[in-house]
PDB file of the backbone (N, CA, C, O) and the ligand in Angstrom, with CONECT records:
HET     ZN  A 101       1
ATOM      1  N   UNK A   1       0.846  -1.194   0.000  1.00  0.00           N
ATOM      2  CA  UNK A   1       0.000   0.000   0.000  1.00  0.00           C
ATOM      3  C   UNK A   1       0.881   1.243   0.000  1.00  0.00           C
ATOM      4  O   UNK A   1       1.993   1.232   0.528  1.00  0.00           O
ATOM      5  N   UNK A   2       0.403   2.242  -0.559  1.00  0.00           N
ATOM      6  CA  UNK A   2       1.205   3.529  -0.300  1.00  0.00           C
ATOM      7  C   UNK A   2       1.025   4.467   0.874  1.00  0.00           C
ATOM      8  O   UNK A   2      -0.072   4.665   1.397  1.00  0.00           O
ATOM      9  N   UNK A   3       2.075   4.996   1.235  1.00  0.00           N
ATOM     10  CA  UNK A   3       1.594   5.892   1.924  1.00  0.00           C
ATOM     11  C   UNK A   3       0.927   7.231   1.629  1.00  0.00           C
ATOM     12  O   UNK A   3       1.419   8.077   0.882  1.00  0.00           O
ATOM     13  N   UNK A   4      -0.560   7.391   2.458  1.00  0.00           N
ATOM     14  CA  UNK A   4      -1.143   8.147   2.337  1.00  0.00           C
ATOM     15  C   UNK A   4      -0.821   9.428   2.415  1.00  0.00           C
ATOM     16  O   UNK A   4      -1.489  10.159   1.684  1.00  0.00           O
ATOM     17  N   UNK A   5      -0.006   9.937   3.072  1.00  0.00           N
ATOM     18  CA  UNK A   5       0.752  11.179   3.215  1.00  0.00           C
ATOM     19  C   UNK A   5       1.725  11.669   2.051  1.00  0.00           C
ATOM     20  O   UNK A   5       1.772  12.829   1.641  1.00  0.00           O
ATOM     21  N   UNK A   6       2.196  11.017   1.763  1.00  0.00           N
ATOM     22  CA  UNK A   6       3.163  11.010   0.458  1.00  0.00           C
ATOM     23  C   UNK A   6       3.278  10.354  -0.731  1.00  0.00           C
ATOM     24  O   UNK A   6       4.176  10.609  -1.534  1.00  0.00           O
ATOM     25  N   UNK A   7       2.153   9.250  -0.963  1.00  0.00           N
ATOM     26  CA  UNK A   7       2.073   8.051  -1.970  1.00  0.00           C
ATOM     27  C   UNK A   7       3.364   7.231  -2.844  1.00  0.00           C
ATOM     28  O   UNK A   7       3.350   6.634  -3.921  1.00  0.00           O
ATOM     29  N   UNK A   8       4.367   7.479  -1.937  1.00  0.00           N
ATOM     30  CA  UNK A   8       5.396   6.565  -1.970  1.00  0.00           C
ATOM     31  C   UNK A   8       4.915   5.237  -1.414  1.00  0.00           C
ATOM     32  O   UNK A   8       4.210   5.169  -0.407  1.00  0.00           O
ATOM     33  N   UNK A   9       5.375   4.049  -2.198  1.00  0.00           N
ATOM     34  CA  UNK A   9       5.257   2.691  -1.517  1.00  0.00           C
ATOM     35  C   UNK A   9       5.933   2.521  -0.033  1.00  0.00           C
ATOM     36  O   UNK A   9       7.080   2.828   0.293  1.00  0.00           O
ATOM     37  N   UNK A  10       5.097   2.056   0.619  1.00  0.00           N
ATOM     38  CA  UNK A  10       5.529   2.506   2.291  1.00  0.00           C
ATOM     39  C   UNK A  10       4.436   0.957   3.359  1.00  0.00           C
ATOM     40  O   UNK A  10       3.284   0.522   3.369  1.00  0.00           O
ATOM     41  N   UNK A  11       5.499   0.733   3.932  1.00  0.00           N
ATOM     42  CA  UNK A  11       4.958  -0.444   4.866  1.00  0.00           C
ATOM     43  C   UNK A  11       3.516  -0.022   5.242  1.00  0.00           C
ATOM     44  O   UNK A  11       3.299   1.190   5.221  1.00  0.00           O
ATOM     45  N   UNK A  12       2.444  -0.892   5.602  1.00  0.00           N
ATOM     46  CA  UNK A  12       1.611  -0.538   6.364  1.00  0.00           C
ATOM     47  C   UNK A  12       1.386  -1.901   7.342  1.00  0.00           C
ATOM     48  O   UNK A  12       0.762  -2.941   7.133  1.00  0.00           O
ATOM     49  N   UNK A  13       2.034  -1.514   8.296  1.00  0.00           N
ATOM     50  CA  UNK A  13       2.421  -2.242   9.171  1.00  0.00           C
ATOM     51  C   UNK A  13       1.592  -3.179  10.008  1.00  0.00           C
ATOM     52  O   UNK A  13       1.981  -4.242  10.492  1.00  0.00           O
ATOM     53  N   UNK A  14       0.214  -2.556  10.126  1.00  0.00           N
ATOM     54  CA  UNK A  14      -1.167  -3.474  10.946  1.00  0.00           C
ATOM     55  C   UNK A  14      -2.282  -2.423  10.756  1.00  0.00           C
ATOM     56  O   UNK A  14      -2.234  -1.203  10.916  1.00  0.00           O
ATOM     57  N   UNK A  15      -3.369  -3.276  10.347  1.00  0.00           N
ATOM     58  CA  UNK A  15      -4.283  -2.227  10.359  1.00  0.00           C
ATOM     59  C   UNK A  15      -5.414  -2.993  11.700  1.00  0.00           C
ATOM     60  O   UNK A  15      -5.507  -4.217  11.792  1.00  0.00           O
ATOM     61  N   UNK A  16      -5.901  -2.389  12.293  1.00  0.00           N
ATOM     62  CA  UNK A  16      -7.039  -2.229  13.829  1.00  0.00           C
ATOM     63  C   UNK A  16      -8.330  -2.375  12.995  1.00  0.00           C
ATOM     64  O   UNK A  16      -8.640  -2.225  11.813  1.00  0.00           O
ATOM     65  N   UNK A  17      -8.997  -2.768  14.245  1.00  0.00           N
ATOM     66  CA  UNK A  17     -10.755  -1.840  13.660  1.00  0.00           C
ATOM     67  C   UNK A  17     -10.660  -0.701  13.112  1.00  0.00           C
ATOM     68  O   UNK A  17     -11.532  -0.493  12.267  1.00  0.00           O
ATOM     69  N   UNK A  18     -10.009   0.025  13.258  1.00  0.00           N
ATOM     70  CA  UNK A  18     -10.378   1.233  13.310  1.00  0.00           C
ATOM     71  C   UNK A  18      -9.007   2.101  12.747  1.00  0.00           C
ATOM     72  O   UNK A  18      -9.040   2.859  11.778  1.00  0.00           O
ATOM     73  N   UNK A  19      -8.532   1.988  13.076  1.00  0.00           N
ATOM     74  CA  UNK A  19      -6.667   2.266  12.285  1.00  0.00           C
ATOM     75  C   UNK A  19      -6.252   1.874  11.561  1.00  0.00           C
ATOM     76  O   UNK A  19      -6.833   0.959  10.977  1.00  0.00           O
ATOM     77  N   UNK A  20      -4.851   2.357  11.093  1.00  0.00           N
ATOM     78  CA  UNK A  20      -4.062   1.346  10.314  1.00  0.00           C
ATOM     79  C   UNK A  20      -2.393   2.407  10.772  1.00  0.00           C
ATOM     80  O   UNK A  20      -2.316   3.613  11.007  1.00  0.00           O
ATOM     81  N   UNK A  21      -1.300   1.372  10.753  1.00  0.00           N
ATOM     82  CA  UNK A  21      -0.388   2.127  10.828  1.00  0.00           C
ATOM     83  C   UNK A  21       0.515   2.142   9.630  1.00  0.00           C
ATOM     84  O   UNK A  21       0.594   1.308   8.728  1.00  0.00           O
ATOM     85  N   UNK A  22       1.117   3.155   9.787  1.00  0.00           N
ATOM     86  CA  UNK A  22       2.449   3.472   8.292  1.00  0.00           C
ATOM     87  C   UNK A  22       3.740   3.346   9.013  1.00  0.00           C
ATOM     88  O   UNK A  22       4.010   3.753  10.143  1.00  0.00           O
ATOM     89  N   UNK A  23       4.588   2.629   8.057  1.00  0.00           N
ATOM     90  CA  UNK A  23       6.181   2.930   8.466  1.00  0.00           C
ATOM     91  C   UNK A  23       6.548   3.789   7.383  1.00  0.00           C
ATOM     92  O   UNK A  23       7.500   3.080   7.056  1.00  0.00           O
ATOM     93  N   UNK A  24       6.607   5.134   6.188  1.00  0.00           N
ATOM     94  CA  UNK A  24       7.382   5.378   5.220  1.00  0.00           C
ATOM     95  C   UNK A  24       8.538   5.663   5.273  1.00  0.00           C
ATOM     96  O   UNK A  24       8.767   5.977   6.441  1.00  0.00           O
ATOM     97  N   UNK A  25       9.513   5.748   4.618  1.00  0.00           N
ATOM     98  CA  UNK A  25      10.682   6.305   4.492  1.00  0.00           C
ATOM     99  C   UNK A  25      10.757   7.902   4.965  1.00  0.00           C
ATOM    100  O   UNK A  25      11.534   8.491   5.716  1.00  0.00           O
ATOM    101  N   UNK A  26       9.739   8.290   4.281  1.00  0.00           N
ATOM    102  CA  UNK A  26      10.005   9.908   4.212  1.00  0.00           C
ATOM    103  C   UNK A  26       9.365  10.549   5.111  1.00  0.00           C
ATOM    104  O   UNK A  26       9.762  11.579   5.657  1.00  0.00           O
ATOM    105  N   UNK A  27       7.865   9.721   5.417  1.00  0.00           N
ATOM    106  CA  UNK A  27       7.711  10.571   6.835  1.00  0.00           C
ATOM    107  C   UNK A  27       7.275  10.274   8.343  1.00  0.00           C
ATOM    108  O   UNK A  27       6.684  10.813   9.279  1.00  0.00           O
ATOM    109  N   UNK A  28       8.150   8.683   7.891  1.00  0.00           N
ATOM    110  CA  UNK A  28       8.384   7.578   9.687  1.00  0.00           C
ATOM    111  C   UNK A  28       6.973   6.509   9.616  1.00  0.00           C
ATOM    112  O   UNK A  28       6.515   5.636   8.878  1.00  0.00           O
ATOM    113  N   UNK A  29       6.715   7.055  10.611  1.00  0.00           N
ATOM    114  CA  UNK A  29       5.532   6.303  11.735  1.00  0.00           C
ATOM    115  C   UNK A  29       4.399   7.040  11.487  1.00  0.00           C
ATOM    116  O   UNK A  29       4.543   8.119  10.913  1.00  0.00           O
ATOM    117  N   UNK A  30       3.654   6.791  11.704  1.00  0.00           N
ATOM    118  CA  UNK A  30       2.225   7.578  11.955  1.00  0.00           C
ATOM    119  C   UNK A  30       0.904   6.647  12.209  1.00  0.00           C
ATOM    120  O   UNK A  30       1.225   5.488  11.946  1.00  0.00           O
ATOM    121  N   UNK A  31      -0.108   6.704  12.515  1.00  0.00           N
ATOM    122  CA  UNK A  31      -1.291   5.935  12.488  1.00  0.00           C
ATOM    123  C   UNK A  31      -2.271   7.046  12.104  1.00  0.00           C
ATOM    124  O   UNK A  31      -2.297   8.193  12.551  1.00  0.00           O
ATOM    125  N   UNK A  32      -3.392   6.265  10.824  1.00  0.00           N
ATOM    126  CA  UNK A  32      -4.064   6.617  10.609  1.00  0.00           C
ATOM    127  C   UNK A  32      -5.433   6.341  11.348  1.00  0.00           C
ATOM    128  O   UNK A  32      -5.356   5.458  12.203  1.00  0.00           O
ATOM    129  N   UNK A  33      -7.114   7.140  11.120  1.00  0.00           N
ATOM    130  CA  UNK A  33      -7.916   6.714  11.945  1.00  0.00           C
ATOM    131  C   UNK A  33      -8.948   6.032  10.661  1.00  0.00           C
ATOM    132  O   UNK A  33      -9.002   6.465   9.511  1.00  0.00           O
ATOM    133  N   UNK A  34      -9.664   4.950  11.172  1.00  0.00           N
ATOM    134  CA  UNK A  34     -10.688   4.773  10.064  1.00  0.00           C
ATOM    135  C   UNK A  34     -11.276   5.779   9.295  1.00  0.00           C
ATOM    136  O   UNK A  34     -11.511   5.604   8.100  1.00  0.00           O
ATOM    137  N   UNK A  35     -11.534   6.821   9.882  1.00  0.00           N
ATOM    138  CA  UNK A  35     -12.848   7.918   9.692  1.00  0.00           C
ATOM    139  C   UNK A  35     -11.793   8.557   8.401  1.00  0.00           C
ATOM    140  O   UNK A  35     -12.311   8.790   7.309  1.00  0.00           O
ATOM    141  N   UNK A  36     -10.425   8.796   8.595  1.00  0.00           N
ATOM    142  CA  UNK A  36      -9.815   9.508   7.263  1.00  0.00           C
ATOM    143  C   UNK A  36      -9.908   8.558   6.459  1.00  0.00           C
ATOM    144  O   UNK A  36     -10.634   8.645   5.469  1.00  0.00           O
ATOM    145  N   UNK A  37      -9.235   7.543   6.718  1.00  0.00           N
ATOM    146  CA  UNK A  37      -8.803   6.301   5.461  1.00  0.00           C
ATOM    147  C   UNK A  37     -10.569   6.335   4.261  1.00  0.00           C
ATOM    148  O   UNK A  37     -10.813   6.544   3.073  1.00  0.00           O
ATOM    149  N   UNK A  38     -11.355   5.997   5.489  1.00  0.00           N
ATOM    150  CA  UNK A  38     -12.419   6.241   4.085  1.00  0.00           C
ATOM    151  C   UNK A  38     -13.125   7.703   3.969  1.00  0.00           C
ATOM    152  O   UNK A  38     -14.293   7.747   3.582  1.00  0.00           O
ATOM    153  N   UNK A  39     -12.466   8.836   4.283  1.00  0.00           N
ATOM    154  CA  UNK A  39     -12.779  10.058   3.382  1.00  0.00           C
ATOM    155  C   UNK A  39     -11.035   9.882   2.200  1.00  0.00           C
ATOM    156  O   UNK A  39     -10.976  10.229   1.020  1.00  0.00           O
ATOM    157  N   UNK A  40     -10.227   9.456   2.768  1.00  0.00           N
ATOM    158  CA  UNK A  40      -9.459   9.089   1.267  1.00  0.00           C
ATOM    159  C   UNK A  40      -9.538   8.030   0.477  1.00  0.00           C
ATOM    160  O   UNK A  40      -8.726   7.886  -0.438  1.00  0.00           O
ATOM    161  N   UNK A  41     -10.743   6.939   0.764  1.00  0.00           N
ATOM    162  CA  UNK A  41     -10.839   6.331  -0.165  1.00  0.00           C
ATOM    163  C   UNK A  41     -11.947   6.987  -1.355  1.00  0.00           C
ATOM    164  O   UNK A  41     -12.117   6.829  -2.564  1.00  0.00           O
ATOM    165  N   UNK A  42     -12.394   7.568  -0.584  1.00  0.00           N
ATOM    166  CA  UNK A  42     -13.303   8.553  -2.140  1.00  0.00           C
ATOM    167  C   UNK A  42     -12.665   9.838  -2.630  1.00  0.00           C
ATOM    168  O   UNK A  42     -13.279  10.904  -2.635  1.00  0.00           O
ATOM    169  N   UNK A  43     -11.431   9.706  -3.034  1.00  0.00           N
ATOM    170  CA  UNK A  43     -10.579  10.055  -4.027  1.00  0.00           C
ATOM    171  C   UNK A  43     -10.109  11.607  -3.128  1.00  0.00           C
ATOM    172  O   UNK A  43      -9.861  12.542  -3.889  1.00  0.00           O
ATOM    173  N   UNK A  44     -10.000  11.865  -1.842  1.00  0.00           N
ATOM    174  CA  UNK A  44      -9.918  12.686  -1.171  1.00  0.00           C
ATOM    175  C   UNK A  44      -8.055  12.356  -0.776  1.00  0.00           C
ATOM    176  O   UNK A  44      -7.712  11.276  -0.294  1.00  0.00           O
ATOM    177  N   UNK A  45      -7.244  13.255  -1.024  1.00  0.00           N
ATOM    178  CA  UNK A  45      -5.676  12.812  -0.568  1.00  0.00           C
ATOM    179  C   UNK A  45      -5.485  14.112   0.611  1.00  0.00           C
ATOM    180  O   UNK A  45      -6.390  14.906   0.866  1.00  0.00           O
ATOM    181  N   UNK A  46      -4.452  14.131   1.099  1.00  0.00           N
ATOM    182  CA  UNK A  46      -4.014  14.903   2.076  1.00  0.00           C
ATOM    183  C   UNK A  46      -3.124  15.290   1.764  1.00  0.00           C
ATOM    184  O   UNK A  46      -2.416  14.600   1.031  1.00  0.00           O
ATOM    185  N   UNK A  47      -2.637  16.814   2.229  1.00  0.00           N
ATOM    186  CA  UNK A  47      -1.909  17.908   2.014  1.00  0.00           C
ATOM    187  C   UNK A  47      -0.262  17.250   1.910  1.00  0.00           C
ATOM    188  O   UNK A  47       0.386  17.062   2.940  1.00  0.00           O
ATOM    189  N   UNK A  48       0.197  16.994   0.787  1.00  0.00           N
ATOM    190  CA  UNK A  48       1.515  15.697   1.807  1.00  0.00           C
ATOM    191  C   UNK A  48       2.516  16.891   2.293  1.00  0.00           C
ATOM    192  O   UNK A  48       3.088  16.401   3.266  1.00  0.00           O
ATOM    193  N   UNK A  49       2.991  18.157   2.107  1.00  0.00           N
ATOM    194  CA  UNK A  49       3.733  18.847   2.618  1.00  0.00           C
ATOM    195  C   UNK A  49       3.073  19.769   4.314  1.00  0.00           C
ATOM    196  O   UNK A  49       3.603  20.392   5.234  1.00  0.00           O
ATOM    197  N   UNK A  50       2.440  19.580   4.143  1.00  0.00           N
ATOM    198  CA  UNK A  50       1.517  20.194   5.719  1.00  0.00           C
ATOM    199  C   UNK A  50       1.394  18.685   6.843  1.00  0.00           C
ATOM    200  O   UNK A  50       1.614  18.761   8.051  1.00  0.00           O
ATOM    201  N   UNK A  51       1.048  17.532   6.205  1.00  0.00           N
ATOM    202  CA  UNK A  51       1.538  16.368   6.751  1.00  0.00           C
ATOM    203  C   UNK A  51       2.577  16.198   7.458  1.00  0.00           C
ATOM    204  O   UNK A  51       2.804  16.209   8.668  1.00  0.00           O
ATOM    205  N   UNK A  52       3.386  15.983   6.219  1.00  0.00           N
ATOM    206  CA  UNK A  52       4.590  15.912   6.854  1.00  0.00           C
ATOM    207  C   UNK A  52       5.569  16.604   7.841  1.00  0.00           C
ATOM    208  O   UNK A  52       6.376  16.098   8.621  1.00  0.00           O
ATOM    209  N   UNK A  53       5.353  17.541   7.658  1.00  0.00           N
ATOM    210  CA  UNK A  53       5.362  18.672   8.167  1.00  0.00           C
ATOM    211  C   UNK A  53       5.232  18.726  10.040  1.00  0.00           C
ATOM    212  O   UNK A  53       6.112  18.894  10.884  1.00  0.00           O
ATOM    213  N   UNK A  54       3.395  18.450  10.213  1.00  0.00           N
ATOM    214  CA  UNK A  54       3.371  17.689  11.190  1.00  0.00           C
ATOM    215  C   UNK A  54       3.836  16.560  11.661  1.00  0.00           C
ATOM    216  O   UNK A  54       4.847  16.834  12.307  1.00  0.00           O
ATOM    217  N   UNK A  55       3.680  15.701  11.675  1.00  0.00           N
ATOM    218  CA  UNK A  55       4.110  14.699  11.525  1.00  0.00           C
ATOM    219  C   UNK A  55       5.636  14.774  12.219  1.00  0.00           C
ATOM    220  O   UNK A  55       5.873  14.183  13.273  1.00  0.00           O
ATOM    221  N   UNK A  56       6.875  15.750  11.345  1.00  0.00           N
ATOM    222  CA  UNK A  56       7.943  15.547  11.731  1.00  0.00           C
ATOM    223  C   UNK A  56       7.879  16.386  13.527  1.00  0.00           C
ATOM    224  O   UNK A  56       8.525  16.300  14.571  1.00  0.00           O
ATOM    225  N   UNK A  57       6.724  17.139  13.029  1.00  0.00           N
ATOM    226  CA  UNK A  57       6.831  18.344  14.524  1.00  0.00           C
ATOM    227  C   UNK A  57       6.320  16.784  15.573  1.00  0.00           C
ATOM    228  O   UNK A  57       7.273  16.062  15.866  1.00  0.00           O
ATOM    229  N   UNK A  58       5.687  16.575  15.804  1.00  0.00           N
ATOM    230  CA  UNK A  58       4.898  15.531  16.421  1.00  0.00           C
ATOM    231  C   UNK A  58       6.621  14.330  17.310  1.00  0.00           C
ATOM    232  O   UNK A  58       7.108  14.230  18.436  1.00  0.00           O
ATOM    233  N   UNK A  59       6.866  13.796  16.113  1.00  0.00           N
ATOM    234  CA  UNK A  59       8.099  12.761  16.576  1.00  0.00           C
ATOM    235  C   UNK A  59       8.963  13.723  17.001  1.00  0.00           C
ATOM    236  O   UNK A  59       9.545  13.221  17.962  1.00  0.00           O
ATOM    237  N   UNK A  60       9.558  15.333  16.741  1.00  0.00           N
ATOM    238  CA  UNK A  60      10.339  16.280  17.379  1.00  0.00           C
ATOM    239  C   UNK A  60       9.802  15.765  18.854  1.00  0.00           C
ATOM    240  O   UNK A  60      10.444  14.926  19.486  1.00  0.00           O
ATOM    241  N   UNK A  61       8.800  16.230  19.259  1.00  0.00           N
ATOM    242  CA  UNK A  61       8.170  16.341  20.456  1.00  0.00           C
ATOM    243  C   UNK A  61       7.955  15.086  21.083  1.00  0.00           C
ATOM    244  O   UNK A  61       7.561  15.166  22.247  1.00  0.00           O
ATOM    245  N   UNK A  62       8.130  13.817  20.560  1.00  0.00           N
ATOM    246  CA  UNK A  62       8.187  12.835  21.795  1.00  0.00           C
ATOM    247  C   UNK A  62       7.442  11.836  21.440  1.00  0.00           C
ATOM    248  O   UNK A  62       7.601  10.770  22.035  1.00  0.00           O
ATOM    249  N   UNK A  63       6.199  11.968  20.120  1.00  0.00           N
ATOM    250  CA  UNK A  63       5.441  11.300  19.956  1.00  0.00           C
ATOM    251  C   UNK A  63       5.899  10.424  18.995  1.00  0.00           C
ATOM    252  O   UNK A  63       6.608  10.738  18.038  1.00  0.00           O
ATOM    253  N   UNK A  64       5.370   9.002  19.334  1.00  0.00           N
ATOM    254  CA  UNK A  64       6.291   7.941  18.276  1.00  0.00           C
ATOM    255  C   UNK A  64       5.794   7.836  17.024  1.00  0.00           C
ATOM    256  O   UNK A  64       6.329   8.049  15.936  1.00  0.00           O
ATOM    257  N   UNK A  65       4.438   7.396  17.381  1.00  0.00           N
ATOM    258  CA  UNK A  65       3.463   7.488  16.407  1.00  0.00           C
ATOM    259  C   UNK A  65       1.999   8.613  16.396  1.00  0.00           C
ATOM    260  O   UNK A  65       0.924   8.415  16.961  1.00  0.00           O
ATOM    261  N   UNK A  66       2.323   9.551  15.734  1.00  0.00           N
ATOM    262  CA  UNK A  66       1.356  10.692  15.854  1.00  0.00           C
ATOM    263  C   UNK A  66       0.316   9.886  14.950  1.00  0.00           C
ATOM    264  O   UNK A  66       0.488   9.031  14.082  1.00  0.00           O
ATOM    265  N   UNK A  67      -1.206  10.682  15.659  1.00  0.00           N
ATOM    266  CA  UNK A  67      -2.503   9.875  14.624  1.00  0.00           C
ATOM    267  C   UNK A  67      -3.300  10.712  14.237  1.00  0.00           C
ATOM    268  O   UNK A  67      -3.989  11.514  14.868  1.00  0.00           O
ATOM    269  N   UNK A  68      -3.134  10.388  12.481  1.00  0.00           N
ATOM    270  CA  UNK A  68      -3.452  11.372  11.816  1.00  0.00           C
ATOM    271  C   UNK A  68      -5.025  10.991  11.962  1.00  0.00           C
ATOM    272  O   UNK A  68      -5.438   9.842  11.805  1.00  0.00           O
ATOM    273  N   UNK A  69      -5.900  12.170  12.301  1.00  0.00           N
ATOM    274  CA  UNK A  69      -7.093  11.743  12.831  1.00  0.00           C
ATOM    275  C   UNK A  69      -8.513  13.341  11.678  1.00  0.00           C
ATOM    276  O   UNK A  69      -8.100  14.314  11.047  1.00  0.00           O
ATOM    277  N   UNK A  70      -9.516  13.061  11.810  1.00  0.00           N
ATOM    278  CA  UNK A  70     -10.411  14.135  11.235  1.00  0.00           C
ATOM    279  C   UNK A  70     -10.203  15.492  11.917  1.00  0.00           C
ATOM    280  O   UNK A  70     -10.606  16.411  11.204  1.00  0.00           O
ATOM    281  N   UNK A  71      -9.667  15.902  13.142  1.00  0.00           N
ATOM    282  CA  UNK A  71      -9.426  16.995  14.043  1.00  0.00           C
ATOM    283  C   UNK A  71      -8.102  17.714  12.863  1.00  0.00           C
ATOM    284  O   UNK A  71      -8.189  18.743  12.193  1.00  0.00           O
ATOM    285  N   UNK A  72      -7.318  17.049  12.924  1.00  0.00           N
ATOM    286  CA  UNK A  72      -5.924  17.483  12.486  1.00  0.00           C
ATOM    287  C   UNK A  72      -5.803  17.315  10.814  1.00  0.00           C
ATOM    288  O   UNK A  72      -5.041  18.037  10.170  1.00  0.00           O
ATOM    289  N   UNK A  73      -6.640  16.283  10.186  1.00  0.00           N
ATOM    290  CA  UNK A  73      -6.130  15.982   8.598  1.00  0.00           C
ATOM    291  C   UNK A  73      -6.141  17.044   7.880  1.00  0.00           C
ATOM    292  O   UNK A  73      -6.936  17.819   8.413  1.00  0.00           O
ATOM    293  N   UNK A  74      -5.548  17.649   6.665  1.00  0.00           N
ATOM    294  CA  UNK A  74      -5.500  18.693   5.997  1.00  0.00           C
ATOM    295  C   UNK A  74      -5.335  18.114   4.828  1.00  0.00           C
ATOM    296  O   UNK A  74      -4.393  17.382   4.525  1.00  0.00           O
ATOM    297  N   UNK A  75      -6.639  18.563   3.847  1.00  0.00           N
ATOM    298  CA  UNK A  75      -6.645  17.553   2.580  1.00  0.00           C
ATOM    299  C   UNK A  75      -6.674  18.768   1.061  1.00  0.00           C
ATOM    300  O   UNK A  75      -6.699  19.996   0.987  1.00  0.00           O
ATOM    301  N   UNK A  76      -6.659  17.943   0.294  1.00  0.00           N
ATOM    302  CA  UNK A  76      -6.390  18.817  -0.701  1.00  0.00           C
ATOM    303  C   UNK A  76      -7.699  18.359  -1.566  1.00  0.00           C
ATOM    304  O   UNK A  76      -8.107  17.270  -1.163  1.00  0.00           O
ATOM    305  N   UNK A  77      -8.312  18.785  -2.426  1.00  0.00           N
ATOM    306  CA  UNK A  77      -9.362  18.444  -3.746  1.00  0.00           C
ATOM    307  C   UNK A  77     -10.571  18.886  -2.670  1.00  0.00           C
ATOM    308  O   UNK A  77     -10.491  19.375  -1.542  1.00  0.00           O
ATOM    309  N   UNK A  78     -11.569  18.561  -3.380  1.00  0.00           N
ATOM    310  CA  UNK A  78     -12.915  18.718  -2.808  1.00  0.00           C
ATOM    311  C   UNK A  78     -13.315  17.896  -1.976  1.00  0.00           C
ATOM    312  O   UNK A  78     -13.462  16.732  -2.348  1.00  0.00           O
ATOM    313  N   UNK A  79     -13.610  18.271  -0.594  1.00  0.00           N
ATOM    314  CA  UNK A  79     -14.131  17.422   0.700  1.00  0.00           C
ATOM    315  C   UNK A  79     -15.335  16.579   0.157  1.00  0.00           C
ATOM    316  O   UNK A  79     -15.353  15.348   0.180  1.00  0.00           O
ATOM    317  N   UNK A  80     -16.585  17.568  -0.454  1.00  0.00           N
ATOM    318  CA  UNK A  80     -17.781  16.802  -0.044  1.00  0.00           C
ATOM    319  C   UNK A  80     -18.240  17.265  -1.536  1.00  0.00           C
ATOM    320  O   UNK A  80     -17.903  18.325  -2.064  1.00  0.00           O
ATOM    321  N   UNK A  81     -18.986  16.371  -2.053  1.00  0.00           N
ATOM    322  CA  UNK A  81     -19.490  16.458  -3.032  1.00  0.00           C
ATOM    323  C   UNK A  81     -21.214  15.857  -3.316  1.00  0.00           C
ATOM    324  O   UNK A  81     -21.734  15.975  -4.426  1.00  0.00           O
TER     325      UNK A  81
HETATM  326 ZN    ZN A 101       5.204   8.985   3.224  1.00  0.00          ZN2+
END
């Protein structure tokens, strides 16, 4: 699978009920929440430079795996149609 943040081919390491986690190269660890994964499965992607971005601030600060969740996601194309 790719990673959602960057759509480089990227581990996805276990997915939950409700999660799934990423290992990528480019922007680590992260866990996703169900509720994004399927607003990006209807052709909805996320900001990958504002991502990442976070993301790197997040592991700065202590967190191993930050979770990219509907509070925090920042997406690009049209939300709702
Ligand atoms: Zn990535």
């Amino acid at each position: 699978m790719e990673c959602v943040v960057c759509n480089k081919p990227a581990m996805e390491e276990e997915r939950f009920g409700d999660y799934a986690d990423f290992d990528c190269d480019d922007c680590g660890k992260y866990r996703v929440t169900g509720t994004v994964l399927g607003i990006l499965d209807r052709a909805q992607w996320l900001r990958t430079t504002a991502m990442q971005q976070w993301i790197a601030e997040q592991h700065q600060a202590g967190v191993e795996r930050p979770i990219i969740n509907s509070a925090n996601a920042e997406y690009e194309g049209v939300l709702y149609r």
